[in-house]
N, C-alpha and C positions, 0 to 999 in steps of 0.2 A: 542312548542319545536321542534316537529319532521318540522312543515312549518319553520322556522327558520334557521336548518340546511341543508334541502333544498333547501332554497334560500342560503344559503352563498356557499355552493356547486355550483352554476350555476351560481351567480359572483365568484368565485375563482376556473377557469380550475386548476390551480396549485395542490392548495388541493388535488382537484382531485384527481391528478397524483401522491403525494406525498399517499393518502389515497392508491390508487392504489400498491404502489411502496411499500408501509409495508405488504400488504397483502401477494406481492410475495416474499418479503423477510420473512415472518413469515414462510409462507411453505418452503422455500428454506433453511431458516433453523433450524426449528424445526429438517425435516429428515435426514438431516446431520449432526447435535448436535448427534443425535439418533446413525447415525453409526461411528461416533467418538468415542461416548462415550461407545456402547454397543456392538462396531464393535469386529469379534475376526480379527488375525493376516491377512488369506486373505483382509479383508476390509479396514485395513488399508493399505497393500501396493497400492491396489488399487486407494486410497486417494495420498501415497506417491510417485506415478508413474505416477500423470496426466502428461500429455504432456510429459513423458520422451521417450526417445531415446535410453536410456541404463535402462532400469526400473531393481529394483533390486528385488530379490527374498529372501531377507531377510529381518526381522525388528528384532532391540534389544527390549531389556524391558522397556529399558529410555524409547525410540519412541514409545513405545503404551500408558507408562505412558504420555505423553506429548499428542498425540494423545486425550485421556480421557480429560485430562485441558483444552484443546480446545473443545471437546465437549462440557461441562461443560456452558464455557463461552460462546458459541453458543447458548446454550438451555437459558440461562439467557437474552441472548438478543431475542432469541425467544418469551419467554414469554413475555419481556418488548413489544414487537411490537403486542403480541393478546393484552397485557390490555389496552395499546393505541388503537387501532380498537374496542374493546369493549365498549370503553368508550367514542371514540368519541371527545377524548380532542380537537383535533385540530379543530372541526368544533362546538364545544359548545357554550354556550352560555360565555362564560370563556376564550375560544380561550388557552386555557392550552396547553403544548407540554413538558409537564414532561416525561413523559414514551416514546416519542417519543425521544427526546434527547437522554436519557438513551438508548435504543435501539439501534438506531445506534451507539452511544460511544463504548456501547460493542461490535457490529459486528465489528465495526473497530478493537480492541485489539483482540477479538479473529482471526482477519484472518491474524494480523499482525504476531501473534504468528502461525500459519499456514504456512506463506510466508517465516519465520526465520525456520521453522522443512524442507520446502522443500529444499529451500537455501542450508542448511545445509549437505545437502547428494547431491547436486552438480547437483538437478534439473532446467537448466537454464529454461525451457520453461515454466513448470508450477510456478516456483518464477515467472516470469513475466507476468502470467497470474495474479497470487492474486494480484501481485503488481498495476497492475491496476485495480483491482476490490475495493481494499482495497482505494486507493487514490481517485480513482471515489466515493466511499460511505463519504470517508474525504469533498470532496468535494461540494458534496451534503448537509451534516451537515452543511458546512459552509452557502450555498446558502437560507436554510430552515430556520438560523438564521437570513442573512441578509434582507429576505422579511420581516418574525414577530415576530424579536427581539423588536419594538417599540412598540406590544402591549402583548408581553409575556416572561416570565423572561427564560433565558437560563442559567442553572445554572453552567454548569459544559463547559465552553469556556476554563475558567483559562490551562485545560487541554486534548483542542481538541489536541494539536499537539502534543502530549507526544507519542502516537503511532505510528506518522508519524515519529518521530527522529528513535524509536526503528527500523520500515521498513526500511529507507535509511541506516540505522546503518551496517546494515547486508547486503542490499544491495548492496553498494559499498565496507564496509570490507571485509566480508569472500573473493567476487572475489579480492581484491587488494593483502590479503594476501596471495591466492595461486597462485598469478603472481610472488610475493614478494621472498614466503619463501616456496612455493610447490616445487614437486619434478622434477625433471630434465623435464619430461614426459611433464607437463605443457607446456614448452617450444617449445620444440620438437613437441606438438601437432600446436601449431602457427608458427612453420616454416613449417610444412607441407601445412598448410593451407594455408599462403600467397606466397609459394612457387611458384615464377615463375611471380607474381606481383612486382609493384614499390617498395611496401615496402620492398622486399628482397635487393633490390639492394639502399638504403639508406644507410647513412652511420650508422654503428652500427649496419645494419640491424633490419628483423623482430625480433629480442630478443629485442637490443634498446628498440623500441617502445613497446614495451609489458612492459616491466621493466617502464618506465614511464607511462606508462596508471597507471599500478600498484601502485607506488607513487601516482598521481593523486588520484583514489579511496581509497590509505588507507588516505590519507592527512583529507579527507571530514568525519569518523567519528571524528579525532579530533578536528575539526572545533562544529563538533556536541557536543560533552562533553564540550568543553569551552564553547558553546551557552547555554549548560543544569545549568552548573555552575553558569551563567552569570542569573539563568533566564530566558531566551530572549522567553522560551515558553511561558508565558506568556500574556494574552490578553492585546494588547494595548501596549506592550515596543518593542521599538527600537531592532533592531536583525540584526546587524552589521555582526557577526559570521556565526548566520541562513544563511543569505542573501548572504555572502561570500562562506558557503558550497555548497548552492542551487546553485548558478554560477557558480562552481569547479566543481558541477553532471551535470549541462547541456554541460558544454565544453567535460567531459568524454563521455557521452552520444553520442555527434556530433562527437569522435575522431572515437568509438567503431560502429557509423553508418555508416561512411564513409569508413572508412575498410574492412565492409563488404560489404558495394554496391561494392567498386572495385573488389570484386573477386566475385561478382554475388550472392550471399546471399541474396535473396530478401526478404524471410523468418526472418530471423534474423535483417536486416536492418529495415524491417516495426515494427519489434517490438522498435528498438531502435530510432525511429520518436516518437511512442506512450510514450514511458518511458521519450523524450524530452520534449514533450508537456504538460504530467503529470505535472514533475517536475518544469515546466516554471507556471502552473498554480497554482502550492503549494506557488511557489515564490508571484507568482502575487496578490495572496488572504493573503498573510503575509502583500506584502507592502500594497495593498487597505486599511488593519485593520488597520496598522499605521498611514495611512494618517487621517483616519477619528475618529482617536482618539489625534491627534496631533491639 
């Protein structure tokens, strides 16, 4: 047994890295489950203020309850990732990836729901940090299916992307809606900003352009609720709608990079390359599954 998994270890670097890659994620988040869940109010703001710039100095009651629910489902996918490591499915005699699916499945929903608590309270930097964290581990999932789905069942595909809708969901809403129907200030903070650039002297001006970004990003959750409607998360169907939002989030993505490369944001624009690229590759691993179930 143990020469066996040995050698499949030293034909498959992959494993490897894949055996590697749960180990650091079991630690990564067992003690983060830990202070989510058992965190008091300093810890969570802590949590609530990565990467902010305005970090706030208060939490409600919701936010620590919501806070715990994420912990919660962190620890759950914690454990899923020691009983995979313990047990070795992925290198057994069995080639099993039960507990390994489930693991990642939940790290993905709980960080999603982590990305929607930051979001929330108008942390662009750290939502864009989960946001790639969250969509690199989606994508991962998918990659770990498409090498040894042929000789191991993956049970729960039906509803890899169900987390991914809820991330873009919020994603591109909550900012659409406070371009949309926030307060004057909003605005006001984007003429500031591009004050002095082309976009000021457009017609409509920088508000114009803000006001349609804003359009653009709310357009793309309804695109997402028709698709949810439609099904279209689903393994293996056609996703006309998906396919249509995912190209709606890369044009906003390219409008919200270019706007800030002109006014020198390099900061901000490197993040809005990553968020294109992401999303280009959500798109790309939707149409691949079509193709090869068509």
């Amino acid at each position: 047994m143990k020469t066996s998994i040995i050698k499949r270890i030293q034909t498959d670097p992959v494993m490897v890295a894949i055996l590697l890659l749960s180990l650091l994620l079991f630690f990564f988040l067992i003690f983060n489950a830990s202070g989510m869940f058992f965190g008091n109010n300093d810890t969570h703001l802590k949590y609530l203020n990565i990467y902010s710039r305005e970090p706030l100095a208060v939490i409600s009651f919701s936010q620590v309850m919501i806070f715990r629910m994420i912990g919660f489902v962190l620890g759950i996918a914690a454990v899923f990732y020691l009983i995979s490591l313990c047990t070795v499915e992925a290198v057994g005699s069995e080639r099993r990836y039960f507990f390994l699916e489930w693991a990642a499945f939940t790290s993905i929903v709980g960080l999603s729901l982590f990305g929607g608590l930051i979001r929330s309270v108008g942390n662009q930097q750290g939502a864009a940090n989960i946001y790639f964290f969250t969509i690199l581990l989606y994508l991962s999932l998918r990659l770990i299916e498409k090498k040894y789905g042929q000789v191991s069942k993956f049970i729960l595909k039906e509803m890899y992307l169900l987390p991914v809708y809820f991330t873009l969901f919020y994603t591109m809403g909550l900012p659409g809606w406070a371009k949309l129907f926030g307060h004057a200030k909003v605005i006001e903070k984007y003429e500031r900003m591009f004050a002095g650039s082309f976009v000021a002297d457009l017609p409509g001006g920088t508000p114009f352009m803000i006001y349609f970004l804003g359009i653009l990003e709310l357009i793309i959750p309804i695109l997402l609720i028709i698709s949810l409607v439609k099904g279209e998360f689903k393994w293996g169907k056609a996703k006309p709608w998906f396919n249509m939002a995912m190209v709606i989030t890369c044009l906003t993505f390219m409008m919200l990079c270019v706007g800030l490369t002109i006014i020198f944001n390099f900061a901000g624009a490197a993040n809005l390359i990553f968020y294109f690229v992401l999303t280009f590759f959500i798109l790309a691993s939707a149409r691949k599954e079509n193709n090869c179930n068509s």
